[in-house]
N, CA, C and O atoms as a Tripos MOL2 file, in Angstrom:
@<TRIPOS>MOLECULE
protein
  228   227    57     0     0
PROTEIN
NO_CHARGES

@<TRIPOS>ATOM
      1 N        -103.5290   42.3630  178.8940 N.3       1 UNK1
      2 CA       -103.4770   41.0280  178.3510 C.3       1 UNK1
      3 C        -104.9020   40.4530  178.3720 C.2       1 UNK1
      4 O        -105.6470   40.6430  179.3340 O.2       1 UNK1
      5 N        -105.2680   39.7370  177.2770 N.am      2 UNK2
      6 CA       -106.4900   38.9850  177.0140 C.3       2 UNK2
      7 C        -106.3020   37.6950  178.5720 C.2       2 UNK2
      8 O        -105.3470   37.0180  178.9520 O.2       2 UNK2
      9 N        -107.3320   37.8130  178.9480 N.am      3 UNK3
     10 CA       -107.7260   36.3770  179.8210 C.3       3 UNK3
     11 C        -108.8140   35.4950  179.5250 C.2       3 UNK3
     12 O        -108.6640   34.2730  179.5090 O.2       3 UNK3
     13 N        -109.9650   36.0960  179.2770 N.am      4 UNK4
     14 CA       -110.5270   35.0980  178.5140 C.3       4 UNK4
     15 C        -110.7060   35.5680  177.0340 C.2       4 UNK4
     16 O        -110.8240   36.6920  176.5460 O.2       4 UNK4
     17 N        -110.6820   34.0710  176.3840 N.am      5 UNK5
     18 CA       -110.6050   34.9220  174.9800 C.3       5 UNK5
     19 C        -111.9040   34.4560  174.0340 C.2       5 UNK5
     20 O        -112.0880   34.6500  172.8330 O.2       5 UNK5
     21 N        -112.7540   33.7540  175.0410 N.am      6 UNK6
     22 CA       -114.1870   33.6860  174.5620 C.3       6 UNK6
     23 C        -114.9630   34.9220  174.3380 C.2       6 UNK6
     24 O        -115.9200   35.1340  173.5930 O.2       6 UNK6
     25 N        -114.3500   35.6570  175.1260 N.am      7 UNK7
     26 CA       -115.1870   37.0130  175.5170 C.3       7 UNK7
     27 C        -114.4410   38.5610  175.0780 C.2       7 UNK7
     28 O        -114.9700   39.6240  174.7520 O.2       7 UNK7
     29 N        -113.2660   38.2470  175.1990 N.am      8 UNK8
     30 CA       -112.0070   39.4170  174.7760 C.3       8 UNK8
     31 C        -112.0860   39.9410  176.1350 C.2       8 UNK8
     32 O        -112.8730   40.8820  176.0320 O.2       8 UNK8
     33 N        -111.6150   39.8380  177.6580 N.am      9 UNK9
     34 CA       -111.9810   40.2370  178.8270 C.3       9 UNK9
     35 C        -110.5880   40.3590  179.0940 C.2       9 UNK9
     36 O        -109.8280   39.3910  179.0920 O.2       9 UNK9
     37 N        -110.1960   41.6790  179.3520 N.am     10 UNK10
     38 CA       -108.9870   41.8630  179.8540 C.3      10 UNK10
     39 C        -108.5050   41.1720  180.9550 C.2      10 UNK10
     40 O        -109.0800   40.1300  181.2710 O.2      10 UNK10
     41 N        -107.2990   41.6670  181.7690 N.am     11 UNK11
     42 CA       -107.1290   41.3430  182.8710 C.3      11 UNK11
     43 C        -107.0330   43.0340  183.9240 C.2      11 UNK11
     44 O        -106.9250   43.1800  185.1420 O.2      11 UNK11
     45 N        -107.1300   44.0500  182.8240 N.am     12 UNK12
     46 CA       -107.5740   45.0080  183.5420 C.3      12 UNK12
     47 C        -108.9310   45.2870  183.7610 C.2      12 UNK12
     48 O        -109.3020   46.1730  184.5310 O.2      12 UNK12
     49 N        -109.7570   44.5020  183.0570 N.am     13 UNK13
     50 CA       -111.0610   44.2830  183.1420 C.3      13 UNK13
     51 C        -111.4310   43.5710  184.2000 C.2      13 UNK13
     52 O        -112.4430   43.8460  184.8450 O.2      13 UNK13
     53 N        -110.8030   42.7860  184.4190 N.am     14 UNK14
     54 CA       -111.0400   41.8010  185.2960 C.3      14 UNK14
     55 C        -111.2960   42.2110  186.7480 C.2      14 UNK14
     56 O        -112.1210   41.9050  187.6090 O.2      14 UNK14
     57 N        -109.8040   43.3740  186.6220 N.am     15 UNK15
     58 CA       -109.5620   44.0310  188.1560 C.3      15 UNK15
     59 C        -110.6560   45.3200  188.3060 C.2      15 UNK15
     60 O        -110.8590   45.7020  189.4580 O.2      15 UNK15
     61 N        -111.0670   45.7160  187.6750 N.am     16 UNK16
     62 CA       -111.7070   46.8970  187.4550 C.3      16 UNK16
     63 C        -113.0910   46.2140  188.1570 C.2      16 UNK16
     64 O        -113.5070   46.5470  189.2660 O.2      16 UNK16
     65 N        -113.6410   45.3200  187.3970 N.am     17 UNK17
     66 CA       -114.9400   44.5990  188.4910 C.3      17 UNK17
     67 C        -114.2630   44.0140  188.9990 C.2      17 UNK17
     68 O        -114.3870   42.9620  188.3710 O.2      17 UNK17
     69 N        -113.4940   43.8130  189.7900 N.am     18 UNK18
     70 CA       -113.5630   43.0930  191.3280 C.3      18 UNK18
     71 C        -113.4880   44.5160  192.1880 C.2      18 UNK18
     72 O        -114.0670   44.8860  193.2090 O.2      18 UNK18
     73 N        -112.3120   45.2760  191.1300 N.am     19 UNK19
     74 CA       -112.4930   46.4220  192.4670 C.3      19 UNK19
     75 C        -113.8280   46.9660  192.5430 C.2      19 UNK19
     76 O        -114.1810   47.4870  193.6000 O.2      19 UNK19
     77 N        -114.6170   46.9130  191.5550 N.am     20 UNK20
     78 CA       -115.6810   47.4970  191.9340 C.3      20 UNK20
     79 C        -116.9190   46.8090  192.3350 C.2      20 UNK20
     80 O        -118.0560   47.1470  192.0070 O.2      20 UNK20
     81 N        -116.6050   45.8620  193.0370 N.am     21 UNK21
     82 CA       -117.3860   45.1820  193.9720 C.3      21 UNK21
     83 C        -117.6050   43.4500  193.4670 C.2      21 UNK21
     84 O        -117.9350   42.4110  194.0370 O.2      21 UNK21
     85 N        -117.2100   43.8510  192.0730 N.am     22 UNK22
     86 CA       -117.6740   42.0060  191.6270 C.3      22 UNK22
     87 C        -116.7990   40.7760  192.6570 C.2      22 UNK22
     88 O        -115.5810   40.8490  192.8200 O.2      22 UNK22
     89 N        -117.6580   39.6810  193.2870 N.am     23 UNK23
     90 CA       -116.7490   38.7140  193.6170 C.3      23 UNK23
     91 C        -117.1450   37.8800  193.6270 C.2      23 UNK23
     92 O        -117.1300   37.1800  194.6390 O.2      23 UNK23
     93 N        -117.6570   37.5460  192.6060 N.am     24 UNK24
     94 CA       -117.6970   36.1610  192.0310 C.3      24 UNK24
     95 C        -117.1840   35.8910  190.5330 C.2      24 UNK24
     96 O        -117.6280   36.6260  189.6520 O.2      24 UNK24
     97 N        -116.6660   35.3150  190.3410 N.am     25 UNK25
     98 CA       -116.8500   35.3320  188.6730 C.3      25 UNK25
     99 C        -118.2930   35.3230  187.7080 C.2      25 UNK25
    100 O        -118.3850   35.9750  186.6680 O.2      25 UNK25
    101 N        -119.0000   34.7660  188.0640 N.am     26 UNK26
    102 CA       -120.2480   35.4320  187.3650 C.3      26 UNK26
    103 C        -120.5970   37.1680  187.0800 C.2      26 UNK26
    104 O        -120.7830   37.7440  186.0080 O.2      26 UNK26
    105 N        -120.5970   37.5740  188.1360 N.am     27 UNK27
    106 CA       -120.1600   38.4570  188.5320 C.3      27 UNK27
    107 C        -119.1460   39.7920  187.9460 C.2      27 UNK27
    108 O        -119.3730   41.0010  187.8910 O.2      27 UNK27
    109 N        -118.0520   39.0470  187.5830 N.am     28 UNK28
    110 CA       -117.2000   39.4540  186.8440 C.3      28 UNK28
    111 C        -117.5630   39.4480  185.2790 C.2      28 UNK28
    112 O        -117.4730   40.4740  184.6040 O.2      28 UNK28
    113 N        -117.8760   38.5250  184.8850 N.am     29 UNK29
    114 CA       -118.9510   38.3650  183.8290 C.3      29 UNK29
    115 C        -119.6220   40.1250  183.2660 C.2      29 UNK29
    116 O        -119.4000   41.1100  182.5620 O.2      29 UNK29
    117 N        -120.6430   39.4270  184.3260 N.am     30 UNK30
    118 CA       -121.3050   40.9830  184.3510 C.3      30 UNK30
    119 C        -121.2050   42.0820  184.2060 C.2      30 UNK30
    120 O        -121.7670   42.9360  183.5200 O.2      30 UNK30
    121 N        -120.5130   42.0540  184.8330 N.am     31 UNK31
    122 CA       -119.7070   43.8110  184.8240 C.3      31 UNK31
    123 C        -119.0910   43.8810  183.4280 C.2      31 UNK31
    124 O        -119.2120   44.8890  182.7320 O.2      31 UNK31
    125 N        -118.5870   43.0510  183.1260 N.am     32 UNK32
    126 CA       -117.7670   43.0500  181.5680 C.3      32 UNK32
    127 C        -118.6330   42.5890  180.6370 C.2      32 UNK32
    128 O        -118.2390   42.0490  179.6030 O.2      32 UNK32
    129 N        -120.1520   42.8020  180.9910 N.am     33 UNK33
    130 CA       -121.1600   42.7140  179.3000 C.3      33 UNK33
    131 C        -121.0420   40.7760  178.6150 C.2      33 UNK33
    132 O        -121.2970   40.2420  177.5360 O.2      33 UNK33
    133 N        -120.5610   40.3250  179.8620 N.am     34 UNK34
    134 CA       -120.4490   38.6080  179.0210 C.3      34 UNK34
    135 C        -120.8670   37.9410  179.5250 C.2      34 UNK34
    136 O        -121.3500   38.2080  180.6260 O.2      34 UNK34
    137 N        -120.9150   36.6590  178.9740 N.am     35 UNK35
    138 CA       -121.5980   35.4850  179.9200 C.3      35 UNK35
    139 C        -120.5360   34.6330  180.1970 C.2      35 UNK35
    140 O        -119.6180   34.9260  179.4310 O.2      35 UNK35
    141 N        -120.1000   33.3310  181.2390 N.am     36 UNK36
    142 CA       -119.2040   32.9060  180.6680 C.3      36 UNK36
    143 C        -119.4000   31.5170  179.5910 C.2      36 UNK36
    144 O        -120.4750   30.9330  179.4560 O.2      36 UNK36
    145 N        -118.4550   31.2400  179.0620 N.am     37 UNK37
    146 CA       -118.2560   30.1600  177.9440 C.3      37 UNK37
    147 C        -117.5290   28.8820  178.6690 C.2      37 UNK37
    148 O        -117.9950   28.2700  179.6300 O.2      37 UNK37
    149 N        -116.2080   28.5910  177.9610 N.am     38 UNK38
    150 CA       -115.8400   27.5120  178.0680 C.3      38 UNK38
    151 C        -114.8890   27.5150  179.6750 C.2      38 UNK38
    152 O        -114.0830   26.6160  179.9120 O.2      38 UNK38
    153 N        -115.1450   28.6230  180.6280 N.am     39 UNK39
    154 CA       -114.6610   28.5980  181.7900 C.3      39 UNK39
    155 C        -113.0420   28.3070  181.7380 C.2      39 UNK39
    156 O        -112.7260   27.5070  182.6190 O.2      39 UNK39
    157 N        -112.1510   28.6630  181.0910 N.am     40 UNK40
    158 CA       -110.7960   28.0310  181.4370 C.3      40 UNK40
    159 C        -110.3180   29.7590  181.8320 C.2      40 UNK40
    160 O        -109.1430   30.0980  181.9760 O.2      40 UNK40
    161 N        -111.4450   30.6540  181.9510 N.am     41 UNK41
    162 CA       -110.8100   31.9610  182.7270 C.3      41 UNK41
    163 C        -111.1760   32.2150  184.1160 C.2      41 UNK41
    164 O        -110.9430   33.2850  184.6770 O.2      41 UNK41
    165 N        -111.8620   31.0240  184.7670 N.am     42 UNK42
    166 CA       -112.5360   31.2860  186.1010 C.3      42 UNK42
    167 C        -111.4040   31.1330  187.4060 C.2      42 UNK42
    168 O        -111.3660   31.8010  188.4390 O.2      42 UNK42
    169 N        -110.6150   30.1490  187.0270 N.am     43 UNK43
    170 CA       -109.5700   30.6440  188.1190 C.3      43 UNK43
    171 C        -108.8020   31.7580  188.1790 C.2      43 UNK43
    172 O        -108.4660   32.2730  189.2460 O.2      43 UNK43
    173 N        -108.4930   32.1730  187.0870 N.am     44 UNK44
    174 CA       -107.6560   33.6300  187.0910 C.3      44 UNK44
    175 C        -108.7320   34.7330  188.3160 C.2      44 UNK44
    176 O        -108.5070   35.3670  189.3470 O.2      44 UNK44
    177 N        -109.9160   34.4570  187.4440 N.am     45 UNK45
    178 CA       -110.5280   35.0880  188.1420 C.3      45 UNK45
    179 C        -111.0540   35.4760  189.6800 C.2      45 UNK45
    180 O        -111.2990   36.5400  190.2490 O.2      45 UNK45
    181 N        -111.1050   33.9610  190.0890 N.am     46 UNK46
    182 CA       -110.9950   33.7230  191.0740 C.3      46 UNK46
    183 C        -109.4260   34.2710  192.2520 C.2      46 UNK46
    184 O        -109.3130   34.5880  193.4360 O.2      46 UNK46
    185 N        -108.9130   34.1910  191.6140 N.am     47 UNK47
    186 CA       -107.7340   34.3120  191.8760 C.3      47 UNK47
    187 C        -107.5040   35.7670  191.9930 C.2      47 UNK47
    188 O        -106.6580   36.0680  192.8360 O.2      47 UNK47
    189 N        -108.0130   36.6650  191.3990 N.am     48 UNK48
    190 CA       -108.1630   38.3610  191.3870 C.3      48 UNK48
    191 C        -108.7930   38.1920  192.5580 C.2      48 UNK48
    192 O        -108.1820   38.7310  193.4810 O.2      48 UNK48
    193 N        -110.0680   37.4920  192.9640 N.am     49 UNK49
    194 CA       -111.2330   38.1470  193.8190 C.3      49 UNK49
    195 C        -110.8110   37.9500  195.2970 C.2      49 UNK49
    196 O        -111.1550   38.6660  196.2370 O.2      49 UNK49
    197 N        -109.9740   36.8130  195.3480 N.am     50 UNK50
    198 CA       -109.1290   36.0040  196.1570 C.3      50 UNK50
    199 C        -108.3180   37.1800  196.7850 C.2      50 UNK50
    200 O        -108.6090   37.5500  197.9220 O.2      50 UNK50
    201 N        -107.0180   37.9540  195.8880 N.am     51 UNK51
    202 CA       -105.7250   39.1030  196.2290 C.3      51 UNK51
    203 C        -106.8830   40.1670  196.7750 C.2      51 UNK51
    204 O        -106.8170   40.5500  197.9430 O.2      51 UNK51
    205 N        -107.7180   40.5350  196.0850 N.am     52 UNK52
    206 CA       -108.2640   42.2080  196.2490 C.3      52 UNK52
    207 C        -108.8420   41.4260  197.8270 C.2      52 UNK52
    208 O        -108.0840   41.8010  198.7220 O.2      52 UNK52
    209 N        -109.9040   40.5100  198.3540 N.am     53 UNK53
    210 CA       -110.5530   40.4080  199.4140 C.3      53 UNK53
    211 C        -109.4410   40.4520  200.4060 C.2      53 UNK53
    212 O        -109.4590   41.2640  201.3310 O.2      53 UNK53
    213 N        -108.1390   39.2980  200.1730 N.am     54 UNK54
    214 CA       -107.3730   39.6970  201.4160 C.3      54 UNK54
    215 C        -106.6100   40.7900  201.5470 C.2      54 UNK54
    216 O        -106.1030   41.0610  202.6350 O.2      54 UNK54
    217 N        -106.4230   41.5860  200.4130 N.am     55 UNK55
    218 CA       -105.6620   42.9520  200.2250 C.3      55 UNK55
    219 C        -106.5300   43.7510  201.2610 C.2      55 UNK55
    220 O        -105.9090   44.5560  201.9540 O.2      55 UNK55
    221 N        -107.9480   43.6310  201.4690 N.am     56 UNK56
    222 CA       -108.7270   44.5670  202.4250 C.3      56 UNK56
    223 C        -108.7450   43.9920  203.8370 C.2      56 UNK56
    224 O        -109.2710   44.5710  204.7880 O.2      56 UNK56
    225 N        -108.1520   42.8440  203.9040 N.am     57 UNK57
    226 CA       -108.5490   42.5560  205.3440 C.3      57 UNK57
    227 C        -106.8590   43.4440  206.3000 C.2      57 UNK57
    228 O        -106.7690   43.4350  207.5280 O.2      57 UNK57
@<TRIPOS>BOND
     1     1     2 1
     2     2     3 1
     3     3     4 2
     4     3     5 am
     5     5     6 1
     6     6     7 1
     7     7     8 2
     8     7     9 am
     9     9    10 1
    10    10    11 1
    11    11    12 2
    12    11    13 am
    13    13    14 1
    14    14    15 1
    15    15    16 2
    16    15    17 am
    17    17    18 1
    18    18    19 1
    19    19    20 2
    20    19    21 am
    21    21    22 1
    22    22    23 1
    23    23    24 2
    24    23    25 am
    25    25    26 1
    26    26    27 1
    27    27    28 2
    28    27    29 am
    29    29    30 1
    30    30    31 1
    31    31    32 2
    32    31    33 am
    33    33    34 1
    34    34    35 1
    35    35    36 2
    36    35    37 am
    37    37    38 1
    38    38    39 1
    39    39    40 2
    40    39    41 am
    41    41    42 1
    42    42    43 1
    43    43    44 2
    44    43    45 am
    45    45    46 1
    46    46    47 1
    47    47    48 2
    48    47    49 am
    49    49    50 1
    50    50    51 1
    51    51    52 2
    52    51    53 am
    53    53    54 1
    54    54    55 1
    55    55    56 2
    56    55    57 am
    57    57    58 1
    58    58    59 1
    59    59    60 2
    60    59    61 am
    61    61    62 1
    62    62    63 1
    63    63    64 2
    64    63    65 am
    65    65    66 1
    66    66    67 1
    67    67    68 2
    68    67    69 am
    69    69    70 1
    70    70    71 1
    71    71    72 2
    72    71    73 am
    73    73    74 1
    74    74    75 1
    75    75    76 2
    76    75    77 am
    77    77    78 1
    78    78    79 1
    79    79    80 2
    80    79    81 am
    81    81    82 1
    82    82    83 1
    83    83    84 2
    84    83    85 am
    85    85    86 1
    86    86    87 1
    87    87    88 2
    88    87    89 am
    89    89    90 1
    90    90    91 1
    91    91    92 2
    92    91    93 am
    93    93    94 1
    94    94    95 1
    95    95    96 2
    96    95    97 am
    97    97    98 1
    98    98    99 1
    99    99   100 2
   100    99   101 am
   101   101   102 1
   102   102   103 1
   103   103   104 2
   104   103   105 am
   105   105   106 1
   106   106   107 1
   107   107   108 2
   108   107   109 am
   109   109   110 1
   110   110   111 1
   111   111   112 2
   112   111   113 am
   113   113   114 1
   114   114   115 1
   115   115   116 2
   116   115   117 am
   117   117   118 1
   118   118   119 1
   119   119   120 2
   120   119   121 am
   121   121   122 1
   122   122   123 1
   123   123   124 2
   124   123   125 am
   125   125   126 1
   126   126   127 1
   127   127   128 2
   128   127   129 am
   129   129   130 1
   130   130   131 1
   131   131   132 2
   132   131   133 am
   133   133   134 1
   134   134   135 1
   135   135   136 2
   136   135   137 am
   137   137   138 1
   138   138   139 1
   139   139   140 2
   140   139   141 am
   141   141   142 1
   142   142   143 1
   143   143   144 2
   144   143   145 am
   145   145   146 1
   146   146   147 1
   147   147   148 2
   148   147   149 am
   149   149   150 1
   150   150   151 1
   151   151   152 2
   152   151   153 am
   153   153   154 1
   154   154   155 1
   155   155   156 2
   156   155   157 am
   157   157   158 1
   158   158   159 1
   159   159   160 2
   160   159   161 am
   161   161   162 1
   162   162   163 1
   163   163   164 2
   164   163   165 am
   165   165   166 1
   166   166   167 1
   167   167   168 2
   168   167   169 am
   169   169   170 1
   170   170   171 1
   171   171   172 2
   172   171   173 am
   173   173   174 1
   174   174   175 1
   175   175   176 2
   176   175   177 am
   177   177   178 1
   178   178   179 1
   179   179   180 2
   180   179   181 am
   181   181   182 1
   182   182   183 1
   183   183   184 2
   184   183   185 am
   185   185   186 1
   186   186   187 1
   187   187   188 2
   188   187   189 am
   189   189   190 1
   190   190   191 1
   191   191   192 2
   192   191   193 am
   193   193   194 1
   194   194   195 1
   195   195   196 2
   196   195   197 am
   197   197   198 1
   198   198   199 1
   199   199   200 2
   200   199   201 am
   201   201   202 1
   202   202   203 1
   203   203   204 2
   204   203   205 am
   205   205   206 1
   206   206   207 1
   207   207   208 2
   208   207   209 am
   209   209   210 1
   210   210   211 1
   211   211   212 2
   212   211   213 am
   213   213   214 1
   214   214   215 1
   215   215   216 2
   216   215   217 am
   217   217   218 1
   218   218   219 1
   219   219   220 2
   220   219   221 am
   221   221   222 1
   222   222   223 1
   223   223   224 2
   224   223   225 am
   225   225   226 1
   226   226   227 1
   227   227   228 2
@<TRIPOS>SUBSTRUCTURE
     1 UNK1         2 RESIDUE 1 A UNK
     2 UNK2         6 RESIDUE 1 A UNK
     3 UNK3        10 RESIDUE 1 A UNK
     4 UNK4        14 RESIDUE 1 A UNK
     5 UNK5        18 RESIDUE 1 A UNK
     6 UNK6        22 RESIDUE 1 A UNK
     7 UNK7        26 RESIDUE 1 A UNK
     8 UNK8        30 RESIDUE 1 A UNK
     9 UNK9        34 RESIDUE 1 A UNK
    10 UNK10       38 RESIDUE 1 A UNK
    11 UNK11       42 RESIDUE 1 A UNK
    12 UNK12       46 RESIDUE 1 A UNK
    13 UNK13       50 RESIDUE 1 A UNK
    14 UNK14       54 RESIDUE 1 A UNK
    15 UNK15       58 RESIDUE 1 A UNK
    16 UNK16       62 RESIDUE 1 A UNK
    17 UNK17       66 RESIDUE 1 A UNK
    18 UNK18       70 RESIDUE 1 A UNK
    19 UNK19       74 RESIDUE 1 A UNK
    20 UNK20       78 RESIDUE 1 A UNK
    21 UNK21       82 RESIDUE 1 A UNK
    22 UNK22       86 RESIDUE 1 A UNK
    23 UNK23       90 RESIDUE 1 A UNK
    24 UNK24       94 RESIDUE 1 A UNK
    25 UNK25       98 RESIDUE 1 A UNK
    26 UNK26      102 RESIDUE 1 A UNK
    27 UNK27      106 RESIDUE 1 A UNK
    28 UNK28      110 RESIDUE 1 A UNK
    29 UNK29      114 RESIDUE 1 A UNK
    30 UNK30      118 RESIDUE 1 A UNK
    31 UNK31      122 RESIDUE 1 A UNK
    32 UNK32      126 RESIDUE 1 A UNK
    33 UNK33      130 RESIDUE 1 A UNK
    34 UNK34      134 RESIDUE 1 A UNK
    35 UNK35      138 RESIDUE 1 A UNK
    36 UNK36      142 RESIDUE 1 A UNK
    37 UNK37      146 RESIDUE 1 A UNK
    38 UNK38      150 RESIDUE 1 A UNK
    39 UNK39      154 RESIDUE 1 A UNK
    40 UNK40      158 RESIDUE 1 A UNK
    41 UNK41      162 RESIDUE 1 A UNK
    42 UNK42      166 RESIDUE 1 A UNK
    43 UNK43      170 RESIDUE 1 A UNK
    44 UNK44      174 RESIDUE 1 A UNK
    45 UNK45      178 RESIDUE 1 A UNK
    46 UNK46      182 RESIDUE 1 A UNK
    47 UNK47      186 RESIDUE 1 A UNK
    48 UNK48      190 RESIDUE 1 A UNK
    49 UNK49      194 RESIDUE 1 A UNK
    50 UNK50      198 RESIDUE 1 A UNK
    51 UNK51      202 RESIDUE 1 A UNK
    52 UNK52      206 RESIDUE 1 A UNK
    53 UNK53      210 RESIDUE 1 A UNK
    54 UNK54      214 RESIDUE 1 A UNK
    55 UNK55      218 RESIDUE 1 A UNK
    56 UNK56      222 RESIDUE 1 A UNK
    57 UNK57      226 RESIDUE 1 A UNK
């Protein structure tokens, strides 16, 4: 599924940089070749970086 759609950024995209170390949304950005735009995908995002960090504790 599209999450942001400024950018076309999956939500397997999403998980793919966090698992691979992104945790920030900028961050996430990054890894996915974008900058962000109008931000209405930063909580999702947040929200990934949020499950995977306490998934490791």
């Amino acid at each position: 599924m599209i999450i942001c759609l400024c950018n076309s950024i999956s939500d397997k995209a999403i998980n793919v940089a966090v698992n691979n170390g992104a945790n920030t949304p900028s961050l996430v950005y990054k890894s996915c070749g974008a900058k962000p735009q109008c931000g209405s995908c930063t909580e999702y995002i947040k929200h990934e970086i949020y499950q995977v960090q306490t998934a490791e504790k």
